[in-house]
N, C-alpha and C positions, 0 to 999 in steps of 0.2 A: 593164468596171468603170469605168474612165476616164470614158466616154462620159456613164452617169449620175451619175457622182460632178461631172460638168462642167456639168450640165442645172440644178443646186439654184442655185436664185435668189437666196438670204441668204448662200450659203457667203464668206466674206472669208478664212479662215485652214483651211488642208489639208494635213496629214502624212500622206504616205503610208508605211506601211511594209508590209517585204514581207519572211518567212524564205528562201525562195525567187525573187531575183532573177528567175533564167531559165524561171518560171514567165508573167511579161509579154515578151512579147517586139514588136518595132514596128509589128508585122502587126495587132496588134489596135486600133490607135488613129491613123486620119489625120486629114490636118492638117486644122488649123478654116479656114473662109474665111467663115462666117458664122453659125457659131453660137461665142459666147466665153462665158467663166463670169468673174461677179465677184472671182475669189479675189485678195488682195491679197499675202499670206503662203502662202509654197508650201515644203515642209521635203519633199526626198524622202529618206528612211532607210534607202537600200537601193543597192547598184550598180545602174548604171545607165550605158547605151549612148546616144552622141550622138543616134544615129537616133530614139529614142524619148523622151531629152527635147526634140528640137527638136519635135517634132509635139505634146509635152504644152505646152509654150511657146509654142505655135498660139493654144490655147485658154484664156490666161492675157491678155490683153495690157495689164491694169490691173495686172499683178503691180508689185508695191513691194520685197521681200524674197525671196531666194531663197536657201536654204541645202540643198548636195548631198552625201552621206555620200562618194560617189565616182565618178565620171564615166570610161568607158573609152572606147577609142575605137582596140579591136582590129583591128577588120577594117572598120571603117566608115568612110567619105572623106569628111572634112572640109570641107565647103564653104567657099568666102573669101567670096561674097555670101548674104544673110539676106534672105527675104521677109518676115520678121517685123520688127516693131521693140517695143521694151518702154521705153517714152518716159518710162514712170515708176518704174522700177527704181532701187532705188538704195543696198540692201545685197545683196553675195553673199559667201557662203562656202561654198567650194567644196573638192575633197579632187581633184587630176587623177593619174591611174593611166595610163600609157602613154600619154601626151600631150605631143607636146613643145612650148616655145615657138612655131615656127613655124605648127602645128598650133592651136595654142589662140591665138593673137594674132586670128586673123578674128574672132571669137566676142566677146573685146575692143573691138576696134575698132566691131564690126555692133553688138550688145546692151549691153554698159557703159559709153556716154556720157555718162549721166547719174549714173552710178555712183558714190556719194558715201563708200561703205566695200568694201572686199575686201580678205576674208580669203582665204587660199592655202595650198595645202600642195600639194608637187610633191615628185617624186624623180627622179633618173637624169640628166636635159637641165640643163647646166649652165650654158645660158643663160639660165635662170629666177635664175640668180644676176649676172645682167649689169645691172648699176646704170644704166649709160647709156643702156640700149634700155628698161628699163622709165623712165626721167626721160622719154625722147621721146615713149614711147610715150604716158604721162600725159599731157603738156603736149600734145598732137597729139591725143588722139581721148577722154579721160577727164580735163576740167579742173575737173569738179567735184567729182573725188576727195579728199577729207582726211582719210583713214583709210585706211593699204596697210600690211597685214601678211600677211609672207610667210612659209610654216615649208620649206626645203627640206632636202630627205632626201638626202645622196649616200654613197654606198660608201666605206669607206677602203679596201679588198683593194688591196694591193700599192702604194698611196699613201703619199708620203711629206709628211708633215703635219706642216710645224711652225708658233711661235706668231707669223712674219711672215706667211707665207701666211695665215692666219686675222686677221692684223690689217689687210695690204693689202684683202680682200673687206671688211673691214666698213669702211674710210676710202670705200671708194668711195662706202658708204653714207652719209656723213657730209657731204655736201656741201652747200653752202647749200639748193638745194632738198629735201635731205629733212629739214629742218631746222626 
């Protein structure tokens, strides 16, 4: 599907969607090295395995916008280096599902350099709430970013949560640069 959906010469804007995720799985689509598709706008609407967006990401390299329903990254090993690059990328919004910071920062660093908006939504890895590694990480590998919005999900079970602790995370957030 991928393959011809990749071949159309006009195509600039593509949603995939799928009721059956684990109906694609990464075997049916590798990487481009010289055949690329125009798309500039890429919406995948469906879960979806590292392995199989980095090969769809192959065949994208003019992409501009990219927005993922939810990204896992169960059993699949994260690369730190990218033979890809997306030089013209520069909105994502993403949903990450089993991913943690350390895990998802390569992908950061490799692909959103030029990244001028991202949006987030993460659970579990509580250092997606760490103000001072995301300011570094910005100012160090995403300087073109001016729109960072993050939604993080954590459990309260057995936490004890009052309204300083919720007030010290968001001063962190408060600092001249994010300002």
């Amino acid at each position: 599907m991928y393959d011809k959906l990749f071949r159309l010469p006009a195509l600039k804007y593509c949603k995939l969607s799928l009721d059956d995720s684990s109906a694609m799985t990464d075997g049916l689509l590798h990487i481009a090295y010289n055949n690329f598709s125009p798309i500039e706008h890429l919406i995948i609407d469906y879960d979806i395995h590292f392995n199989e967006l980095f090969h769809i990401l192959s065949y994208v390299p003019h992409l501009r916008r990219l927005s993922i329903k939810c990204l896992n990254l169960l059993y699949d090993r994260m690369p730190h280096t990218f033979s890809i690059t997306l030089n013209n990328l520069t909105h994502v919004s993403i949903k990450l599902n089993h991913i943690n910071f350390d895990q998802f920062q390569p992908i950061m660093i490799n692909l959103f350099r030029n990244l001028q908006v991202l949006s987030i939504s993460t659970s579990m890895d509580n250092e997606y709430k760490n103000a001072q590694r995301w300011e570094n990480l910005i100012k160090t590998h995403m300087p073109h970013l001016r729109i960072f919005d993050i939604q993080h999900n954590t459990s309260l079970f057995g936490a004890v949560i009052n309204s300083k602790t919720c007030q010290d995370l968001m001063n962190r957030f408060a600092t001249l640069f994010w300002t």
